[in-house]
Every structure is written in C-alpha cells, then in structure tokens.
N, CA, C and O atoms as a GROMACS GRO file, in nm:
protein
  460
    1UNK      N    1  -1.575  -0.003   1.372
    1UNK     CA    2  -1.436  -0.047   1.364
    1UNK      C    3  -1.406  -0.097   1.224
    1UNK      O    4  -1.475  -0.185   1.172
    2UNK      N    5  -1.307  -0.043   1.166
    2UNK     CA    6  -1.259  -0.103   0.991
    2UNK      C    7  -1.163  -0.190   1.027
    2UNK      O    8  -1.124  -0.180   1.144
    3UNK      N    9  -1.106  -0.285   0.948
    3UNK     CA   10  -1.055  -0.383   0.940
    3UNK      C   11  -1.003  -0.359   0.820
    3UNK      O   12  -1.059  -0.309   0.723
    4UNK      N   13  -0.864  -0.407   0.832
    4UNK     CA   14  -0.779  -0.397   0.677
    4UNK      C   15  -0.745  -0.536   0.663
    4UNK      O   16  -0.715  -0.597   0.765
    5UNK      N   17  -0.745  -0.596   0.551
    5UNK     CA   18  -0.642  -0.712   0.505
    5UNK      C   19  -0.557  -0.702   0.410
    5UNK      O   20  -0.608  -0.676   0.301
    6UNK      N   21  -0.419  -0.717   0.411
    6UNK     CA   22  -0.358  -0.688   0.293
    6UNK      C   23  -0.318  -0.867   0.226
    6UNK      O   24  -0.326  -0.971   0.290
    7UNK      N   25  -0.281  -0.851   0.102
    7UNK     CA   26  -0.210  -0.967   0.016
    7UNK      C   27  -0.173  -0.917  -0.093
    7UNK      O   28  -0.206  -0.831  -0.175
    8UNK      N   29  -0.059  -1.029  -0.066
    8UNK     CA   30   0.040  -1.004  -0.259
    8UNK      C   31   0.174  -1.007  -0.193
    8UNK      O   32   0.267  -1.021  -0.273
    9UNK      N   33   0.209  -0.995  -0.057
    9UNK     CA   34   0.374  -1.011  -0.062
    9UNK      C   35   0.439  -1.116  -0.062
    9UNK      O   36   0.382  -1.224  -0.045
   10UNK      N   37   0.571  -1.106  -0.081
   10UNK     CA   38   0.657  -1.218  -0.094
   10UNK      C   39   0.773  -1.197  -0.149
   10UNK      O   40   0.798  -1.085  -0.192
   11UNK      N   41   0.860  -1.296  -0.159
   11UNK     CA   42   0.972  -1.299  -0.233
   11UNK      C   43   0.997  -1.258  -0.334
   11UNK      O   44   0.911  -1.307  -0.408
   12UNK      N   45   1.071  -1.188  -0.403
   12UNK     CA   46   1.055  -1.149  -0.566
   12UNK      C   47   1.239  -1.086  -0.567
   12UNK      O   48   1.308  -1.020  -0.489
   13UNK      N   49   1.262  -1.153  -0.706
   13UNK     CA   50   1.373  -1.088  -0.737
   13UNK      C   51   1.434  -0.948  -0.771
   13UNK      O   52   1.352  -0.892  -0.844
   14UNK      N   53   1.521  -0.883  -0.754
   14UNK     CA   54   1.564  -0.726  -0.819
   14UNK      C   55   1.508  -0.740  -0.976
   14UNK      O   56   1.554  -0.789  -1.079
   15UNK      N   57   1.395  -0.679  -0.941
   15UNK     CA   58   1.377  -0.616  -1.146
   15UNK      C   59   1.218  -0.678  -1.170
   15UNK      O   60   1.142  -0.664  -1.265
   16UNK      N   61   1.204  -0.744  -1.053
   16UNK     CA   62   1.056  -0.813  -1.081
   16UNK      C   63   0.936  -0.723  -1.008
   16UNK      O   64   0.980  -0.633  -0.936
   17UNK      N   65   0.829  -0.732  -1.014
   17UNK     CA   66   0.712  -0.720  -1.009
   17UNK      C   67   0.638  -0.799  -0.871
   17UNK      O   68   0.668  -0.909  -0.825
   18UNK      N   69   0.525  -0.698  -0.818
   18UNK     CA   70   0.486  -0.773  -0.694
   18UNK      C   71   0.350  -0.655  -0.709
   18UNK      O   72   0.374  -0.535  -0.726
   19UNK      N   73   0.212  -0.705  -0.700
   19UNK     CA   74   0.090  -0.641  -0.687
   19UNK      C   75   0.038  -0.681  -0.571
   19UNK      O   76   0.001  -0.799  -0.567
   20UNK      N   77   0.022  -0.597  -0.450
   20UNK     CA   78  -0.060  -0.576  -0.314
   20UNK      C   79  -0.185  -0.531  -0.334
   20UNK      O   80  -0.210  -0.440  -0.414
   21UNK      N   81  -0.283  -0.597  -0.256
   21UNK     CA   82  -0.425  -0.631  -0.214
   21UNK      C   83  -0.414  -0.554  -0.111
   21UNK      O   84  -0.315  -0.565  -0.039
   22UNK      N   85  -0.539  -0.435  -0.078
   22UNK     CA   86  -0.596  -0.451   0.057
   22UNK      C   87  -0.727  -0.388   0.082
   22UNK      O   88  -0.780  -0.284   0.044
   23UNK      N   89  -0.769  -0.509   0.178
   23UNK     CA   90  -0.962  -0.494   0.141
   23UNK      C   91  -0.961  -0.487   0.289
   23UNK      O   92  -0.906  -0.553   0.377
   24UNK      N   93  -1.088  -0.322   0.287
   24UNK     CA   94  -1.144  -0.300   0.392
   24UNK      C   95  -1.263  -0.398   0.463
   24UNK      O   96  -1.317  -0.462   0.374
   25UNK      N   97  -1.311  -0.424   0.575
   25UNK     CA   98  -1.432  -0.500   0.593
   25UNK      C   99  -1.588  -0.442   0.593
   25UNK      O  100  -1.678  -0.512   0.641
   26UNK      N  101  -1.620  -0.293   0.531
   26UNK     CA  102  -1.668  -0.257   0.528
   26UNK      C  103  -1.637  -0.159   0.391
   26UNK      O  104  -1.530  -0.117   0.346
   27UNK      N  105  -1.746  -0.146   0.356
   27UNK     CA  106  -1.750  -0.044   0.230
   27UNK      C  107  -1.763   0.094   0.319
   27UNK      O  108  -1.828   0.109   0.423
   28UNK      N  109  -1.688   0.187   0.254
   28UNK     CA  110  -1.601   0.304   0.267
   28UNK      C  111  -1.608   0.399   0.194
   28UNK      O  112  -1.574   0.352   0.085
   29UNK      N  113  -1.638   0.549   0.174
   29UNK     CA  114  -1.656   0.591   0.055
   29UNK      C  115  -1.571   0.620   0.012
   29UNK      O  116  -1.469   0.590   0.074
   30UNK      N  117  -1.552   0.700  -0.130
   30UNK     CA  118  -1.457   0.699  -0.218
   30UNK      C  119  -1.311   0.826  -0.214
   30UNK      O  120  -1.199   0.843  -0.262
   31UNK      N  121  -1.433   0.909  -0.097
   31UNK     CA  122  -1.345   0.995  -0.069
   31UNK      C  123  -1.276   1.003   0.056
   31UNK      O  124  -1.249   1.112   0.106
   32UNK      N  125  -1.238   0.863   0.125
   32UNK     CA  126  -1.181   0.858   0.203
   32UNK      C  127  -1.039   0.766   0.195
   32UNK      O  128  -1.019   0.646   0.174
   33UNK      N  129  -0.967   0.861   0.217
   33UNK     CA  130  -0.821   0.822   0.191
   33UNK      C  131  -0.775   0.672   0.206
   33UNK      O  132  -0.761   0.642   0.324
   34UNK      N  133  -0.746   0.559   0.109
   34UNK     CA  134  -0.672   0.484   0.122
   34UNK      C  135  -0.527   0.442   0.081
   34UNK      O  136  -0.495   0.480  -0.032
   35UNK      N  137  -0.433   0.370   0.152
   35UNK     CA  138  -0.309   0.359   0.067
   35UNK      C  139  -0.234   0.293   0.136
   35UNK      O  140  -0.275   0.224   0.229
   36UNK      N  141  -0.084   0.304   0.096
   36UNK     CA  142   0.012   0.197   0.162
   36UNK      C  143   0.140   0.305   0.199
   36UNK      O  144   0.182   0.391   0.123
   37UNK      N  145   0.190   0.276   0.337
   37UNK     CA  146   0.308   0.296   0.375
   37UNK      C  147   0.401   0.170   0.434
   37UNK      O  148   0.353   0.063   0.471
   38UNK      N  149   0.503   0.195   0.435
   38UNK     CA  150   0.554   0.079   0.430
   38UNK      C  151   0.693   0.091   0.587
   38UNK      O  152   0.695   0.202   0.641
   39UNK      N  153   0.781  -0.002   0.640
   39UNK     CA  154   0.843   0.029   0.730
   39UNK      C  155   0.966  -0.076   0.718
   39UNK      O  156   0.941  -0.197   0.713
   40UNK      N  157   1.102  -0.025   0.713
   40UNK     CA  158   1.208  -0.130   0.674
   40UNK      C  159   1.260  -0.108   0.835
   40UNK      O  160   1.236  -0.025   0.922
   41UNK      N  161   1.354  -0.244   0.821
   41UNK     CA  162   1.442  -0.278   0.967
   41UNK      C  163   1.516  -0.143   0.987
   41UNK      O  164   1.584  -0.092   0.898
   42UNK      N  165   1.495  -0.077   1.137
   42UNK     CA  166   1.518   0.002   1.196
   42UNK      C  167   1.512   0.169   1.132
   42UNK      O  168   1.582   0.262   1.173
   43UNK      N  169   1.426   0.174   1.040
   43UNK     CA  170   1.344   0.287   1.014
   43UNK      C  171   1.271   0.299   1.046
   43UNK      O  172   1.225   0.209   1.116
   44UNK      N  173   1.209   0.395   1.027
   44UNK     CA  174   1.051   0.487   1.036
   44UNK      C  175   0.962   0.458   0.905
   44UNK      O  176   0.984   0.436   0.786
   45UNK      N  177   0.832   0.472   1.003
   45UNK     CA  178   0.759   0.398   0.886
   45UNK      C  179   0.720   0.534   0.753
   45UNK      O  180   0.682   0.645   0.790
   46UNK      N  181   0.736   0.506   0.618
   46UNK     CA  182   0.736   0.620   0.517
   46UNK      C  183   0.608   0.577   0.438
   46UNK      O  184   0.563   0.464   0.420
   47UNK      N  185   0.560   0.705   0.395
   47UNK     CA  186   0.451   0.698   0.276
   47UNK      C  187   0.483   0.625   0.168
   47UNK      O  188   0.578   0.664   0.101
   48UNK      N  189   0.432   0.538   0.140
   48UNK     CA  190   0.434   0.475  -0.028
   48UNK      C  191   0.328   0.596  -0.139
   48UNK      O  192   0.363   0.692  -0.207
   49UNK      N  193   0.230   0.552  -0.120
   49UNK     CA  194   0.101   0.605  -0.198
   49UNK      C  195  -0.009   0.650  -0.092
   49UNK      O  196   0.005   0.633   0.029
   50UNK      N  197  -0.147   0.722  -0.165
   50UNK     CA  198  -0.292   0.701  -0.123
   50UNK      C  199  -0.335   0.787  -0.216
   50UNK      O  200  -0.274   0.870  -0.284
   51UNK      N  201  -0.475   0.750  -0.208
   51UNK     CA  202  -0.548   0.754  -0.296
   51UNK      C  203  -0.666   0.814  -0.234
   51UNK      O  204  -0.684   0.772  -0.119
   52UNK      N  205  -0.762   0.909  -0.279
   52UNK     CA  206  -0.909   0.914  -0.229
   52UNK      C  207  -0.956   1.007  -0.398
   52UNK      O  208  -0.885   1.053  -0.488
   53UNK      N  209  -1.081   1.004  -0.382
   53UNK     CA  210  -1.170   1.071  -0.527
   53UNK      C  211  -1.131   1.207  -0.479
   53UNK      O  212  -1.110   1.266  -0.372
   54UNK      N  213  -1.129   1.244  -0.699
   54UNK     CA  214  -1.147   1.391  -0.669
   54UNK      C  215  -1.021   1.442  -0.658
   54UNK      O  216  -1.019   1.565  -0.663
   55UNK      N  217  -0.897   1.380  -0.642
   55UNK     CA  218  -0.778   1.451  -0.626
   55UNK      C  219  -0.669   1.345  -0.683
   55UNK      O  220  -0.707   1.227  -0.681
   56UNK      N  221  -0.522   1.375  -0.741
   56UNK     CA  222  -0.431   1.310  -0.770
   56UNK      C  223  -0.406   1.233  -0.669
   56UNK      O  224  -0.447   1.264  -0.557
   57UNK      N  225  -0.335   1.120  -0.691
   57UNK     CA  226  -0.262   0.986  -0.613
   57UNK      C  227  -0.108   1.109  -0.563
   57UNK      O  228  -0.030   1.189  -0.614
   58UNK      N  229  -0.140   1.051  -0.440
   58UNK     CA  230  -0.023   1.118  -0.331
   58UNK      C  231   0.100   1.004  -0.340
   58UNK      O  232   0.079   0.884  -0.319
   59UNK      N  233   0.208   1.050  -0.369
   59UNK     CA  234   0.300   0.899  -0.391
   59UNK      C  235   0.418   0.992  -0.295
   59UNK      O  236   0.442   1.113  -0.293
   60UNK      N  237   0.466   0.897  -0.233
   60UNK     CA  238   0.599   0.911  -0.175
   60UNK      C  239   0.702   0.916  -0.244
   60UNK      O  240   0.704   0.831  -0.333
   61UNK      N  241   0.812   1.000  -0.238
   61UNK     CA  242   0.991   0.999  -0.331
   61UNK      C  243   1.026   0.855  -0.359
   61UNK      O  244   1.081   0.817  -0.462
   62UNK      N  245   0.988   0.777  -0.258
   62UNK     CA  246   0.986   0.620  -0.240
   62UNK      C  247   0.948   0.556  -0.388
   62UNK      O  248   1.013   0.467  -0.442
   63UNK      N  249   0.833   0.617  -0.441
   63UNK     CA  250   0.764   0.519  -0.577
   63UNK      C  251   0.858   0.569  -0.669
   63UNK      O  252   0.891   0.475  -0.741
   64UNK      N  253   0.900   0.642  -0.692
   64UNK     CA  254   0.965   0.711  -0.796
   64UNK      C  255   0.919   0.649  -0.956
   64UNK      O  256   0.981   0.607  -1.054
   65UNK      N  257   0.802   0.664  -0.928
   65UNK     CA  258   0.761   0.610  -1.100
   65UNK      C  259   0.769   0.441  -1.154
   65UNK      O  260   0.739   0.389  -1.262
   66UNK      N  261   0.827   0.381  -1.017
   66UNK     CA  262   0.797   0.228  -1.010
   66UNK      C  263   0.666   0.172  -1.004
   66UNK      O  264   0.628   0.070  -1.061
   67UNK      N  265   0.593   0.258  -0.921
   67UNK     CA  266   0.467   0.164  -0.812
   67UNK      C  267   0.380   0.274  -0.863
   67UNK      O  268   0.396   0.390  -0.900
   68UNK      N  269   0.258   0.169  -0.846
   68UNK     CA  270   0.124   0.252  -0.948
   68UNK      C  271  -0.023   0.222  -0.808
   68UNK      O  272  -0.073   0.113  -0.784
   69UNK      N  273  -0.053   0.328  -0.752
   69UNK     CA  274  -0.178   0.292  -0.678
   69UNK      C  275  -0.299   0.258  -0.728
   69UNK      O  276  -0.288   0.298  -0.844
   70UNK      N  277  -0.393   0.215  -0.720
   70UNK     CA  278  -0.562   0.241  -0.782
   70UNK      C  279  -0.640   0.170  -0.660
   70UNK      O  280  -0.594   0.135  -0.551
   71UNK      N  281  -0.760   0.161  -0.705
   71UNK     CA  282  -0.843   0.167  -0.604
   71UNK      C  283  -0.941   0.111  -0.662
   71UNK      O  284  -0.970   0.159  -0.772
   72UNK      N  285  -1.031  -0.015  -0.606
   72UNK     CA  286  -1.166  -0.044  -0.658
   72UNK      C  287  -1.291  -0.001  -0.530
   72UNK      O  288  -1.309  -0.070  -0.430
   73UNK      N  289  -1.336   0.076  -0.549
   73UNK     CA  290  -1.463   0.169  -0.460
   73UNK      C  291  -1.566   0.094  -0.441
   73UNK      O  292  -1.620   0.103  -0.330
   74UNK      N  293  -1.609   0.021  -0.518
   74UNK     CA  294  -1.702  -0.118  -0.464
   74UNK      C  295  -1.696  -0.225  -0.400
   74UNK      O  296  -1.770  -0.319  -0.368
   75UNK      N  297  -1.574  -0.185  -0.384
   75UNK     CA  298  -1.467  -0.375  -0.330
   75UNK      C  299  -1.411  -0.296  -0.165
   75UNK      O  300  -1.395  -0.363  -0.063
   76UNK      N  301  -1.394  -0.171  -0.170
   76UNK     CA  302  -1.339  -0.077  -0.102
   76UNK      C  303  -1.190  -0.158  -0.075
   76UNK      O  304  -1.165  -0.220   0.029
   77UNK      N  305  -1.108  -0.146  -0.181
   77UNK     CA  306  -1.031  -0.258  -0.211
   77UNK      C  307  -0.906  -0.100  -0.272
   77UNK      O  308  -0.940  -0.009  -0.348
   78UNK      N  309  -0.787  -0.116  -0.217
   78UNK     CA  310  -0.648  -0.058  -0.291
   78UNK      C  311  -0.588  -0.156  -0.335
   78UNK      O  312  -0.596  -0.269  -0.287
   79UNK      N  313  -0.503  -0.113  -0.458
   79UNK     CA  314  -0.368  -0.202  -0.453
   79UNK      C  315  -0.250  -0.162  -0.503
   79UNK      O  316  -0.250  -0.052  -0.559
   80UNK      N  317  -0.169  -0.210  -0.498
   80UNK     CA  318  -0.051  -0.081  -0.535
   80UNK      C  319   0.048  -0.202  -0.624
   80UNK      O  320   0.088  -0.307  -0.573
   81UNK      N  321   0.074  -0.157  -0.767
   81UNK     CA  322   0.093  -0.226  -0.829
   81UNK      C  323   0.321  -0.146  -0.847
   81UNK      O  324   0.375  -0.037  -0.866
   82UNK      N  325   0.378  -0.330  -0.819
   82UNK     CA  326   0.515  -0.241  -0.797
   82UNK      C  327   0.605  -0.272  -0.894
   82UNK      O  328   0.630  -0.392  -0.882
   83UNK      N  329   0.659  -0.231  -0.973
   83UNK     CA  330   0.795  -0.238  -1.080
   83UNK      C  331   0.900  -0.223  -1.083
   83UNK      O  332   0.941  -0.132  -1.010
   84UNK      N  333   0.996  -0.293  -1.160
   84UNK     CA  334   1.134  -0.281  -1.108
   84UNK      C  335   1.168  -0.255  -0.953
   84UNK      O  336   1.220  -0.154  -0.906
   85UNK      N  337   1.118  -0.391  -0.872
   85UNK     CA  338   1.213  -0.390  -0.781
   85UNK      C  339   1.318  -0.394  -0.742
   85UNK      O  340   1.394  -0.470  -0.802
   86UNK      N  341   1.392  -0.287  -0.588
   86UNK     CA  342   1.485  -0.298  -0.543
   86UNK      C  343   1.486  -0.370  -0.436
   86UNK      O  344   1.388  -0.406  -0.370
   87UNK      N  345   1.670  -0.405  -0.405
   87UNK     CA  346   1.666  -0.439  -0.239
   87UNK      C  347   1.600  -0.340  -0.170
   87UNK      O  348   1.496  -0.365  -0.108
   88UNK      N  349   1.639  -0.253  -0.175
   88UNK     CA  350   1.572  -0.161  -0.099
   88UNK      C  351   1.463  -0.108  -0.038
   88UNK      O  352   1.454  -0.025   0.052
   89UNK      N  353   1.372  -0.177  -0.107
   89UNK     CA  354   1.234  -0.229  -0.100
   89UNK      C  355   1.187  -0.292  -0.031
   89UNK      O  356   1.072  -0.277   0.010
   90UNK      N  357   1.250  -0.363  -0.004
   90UNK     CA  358   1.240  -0.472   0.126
   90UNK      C  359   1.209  -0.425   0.270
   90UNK      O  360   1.296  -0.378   0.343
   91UNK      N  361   1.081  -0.439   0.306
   91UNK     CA  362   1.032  -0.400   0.384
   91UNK      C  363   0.864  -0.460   0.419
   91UNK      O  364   0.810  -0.540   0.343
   92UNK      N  365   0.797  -0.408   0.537
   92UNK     CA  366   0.663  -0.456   0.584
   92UNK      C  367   0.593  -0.315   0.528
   92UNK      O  368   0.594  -0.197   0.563
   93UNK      N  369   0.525  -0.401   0.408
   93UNK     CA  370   0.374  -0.264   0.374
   93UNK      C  371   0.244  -0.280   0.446
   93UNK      O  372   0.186  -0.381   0.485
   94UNK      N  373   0.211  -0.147   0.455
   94UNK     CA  374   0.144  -0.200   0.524
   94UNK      C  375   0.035  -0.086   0.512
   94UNK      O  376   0.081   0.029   0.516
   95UNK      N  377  -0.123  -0.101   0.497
   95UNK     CA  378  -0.221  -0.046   0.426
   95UNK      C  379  -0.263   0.024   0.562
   95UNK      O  380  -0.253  -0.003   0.682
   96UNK      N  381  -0.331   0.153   0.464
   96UNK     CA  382  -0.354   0.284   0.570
   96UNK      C  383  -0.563   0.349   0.522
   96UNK      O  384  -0.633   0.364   0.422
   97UNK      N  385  -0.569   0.359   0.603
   97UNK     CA  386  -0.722   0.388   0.587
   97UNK      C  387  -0.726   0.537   0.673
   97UNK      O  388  -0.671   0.532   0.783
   98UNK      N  389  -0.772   0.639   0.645
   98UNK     CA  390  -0.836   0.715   0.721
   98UNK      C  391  -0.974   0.766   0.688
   98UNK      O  392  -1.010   0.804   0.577
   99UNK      N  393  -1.082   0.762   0.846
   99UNK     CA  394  -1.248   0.747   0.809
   99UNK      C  395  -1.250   0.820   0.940
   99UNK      O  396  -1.173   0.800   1.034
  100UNK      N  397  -1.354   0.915   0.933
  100UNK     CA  398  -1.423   0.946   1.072
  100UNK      C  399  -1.290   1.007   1.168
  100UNK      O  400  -1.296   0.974   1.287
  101UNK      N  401  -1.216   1.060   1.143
  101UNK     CA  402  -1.085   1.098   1.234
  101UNK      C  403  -1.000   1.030   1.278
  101UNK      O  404  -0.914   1.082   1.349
  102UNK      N  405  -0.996   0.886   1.249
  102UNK     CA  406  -0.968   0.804   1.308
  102UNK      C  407  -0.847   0.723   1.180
  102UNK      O  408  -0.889   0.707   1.065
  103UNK      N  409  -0.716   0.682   1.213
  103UNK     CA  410  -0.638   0.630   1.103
  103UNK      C  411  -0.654   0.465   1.158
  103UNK      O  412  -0.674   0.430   1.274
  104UNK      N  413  -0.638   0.377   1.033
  104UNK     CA  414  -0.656   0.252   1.017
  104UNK      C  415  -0.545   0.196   0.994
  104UNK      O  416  -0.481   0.244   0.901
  105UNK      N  417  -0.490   0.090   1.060
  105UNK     CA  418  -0.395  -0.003   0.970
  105UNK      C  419  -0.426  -0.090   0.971
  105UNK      O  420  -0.510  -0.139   1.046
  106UNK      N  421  -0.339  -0.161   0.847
  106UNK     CA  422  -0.338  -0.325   0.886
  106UNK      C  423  -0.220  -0.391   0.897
  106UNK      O  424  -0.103  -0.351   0.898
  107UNK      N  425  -0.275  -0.517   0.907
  107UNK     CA  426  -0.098  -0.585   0.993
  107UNK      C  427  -0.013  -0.586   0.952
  107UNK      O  428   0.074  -0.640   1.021
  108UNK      N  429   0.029  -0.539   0.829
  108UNK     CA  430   0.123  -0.570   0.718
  108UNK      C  431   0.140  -0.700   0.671
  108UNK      O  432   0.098  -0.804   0.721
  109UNK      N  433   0.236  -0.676   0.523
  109UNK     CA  434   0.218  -0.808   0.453
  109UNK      C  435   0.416  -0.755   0.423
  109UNK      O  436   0.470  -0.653   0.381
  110UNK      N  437   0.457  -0.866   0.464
  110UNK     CA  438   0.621  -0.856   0.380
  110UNK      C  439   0.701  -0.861   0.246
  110UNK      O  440   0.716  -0.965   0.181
  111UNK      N  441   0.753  -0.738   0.209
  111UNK     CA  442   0.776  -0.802   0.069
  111UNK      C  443   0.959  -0.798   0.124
  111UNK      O  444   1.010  -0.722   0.206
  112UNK      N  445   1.012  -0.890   0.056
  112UNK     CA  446   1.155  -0.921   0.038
  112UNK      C  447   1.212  -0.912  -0.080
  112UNK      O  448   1.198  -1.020  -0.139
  113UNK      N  449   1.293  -0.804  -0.170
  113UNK     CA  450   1.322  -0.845  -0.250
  113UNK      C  451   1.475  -0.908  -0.233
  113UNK      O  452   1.554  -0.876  -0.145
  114UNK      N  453   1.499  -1.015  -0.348
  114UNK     CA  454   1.647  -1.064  -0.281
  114UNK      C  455   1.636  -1.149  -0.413
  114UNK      O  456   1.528  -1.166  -0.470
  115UNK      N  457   1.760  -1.202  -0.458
  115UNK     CA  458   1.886  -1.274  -0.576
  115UNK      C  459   1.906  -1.399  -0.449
  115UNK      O  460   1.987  -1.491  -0.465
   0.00000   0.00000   0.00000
C-alpha cells in the first residue's frame, strides 16, 4: 500500500508563487509515474503535471508555462513549482502515483488564490 502526503498549500495572492510537496511512504522507482491533478468547486478533477524517467513532463493546458514539475527519486518526493497565480487556480491538488496497476492519491492540500 503507498501513501501520499502532500504540502505547500495555502493562501497566496493573484501573481504570487506557491511550491507543493508530495512524498510517497515508500521509495518508488523512477519510472513510475508521479504528479499532481487538481479539482475546483463543481468540476472534474483535471491533469496538472507528471512526471516519470526517460520521457518529457506531461503538463496539462492548465500549466500553461506557469507551473514547473520535478521530482526527487531518492526522497520519492514530486513537487510542482507554481507562477503567476490565478483565481482560477483555486482549487484541491492533489498528488497522483501510479505503481503496480494500481493509481494512488492523496488527500489533497488546498490552494486559494484570492486579493
């Protein structure tokens, strides 16, 4: 059983900056897909990013050149680094693992952006 934890959300103004944490409880290899999708009030939940070795970062229309994924493989650790925030943004991210056939989440972490 994997275990996700995410951190880094919170409050942040339009135009600011917010970097998300999320650490597996087990080391994971490198070529197994990690990343973040995210889910706003009364949508569907959408791809942000993911990441696995060996191939380009998968980003959603969503990042549009704001939000930067990476990955530490020893830490079995993502984080998705975000820029120029919008309202729009505002939503529960929430970290995605897939291992063994099986997809992972975790509980999400909230980011709000808001003035």
């Amino acid at each position: 059983q994997v275990q996700l934890v995410e951190s880094g959300g919170g409050l942040v103004q339009p135009g600011g900056s917010l970097r998300l944490s999320c650490a597996a409880n087990r080391i994971v290899h490198s070529s197994v897909p990690m990343g973040w999708y995210r889910q706003a009030p009364g949508k569907q939940r959408e791809l942000v990013a993911t990441l696995r070795s060996g191939r380009d970062p998968n980003y959603g229309s969503i990042a549009e050149g704001r939000f930067t994924i990476s990955r530490d493989n020893a830490k079995s650790t993502v984080y998705l680094q975000m820029n120029n925030l919008k309202p729009e943004d505002t939503a529960v991210y929430y970290c995605y693992l897939r291992v063994e056939g099986k997809n992972y989440w975790g509980q999400g972490t909230q980011v709000t952006v808001s003035s």
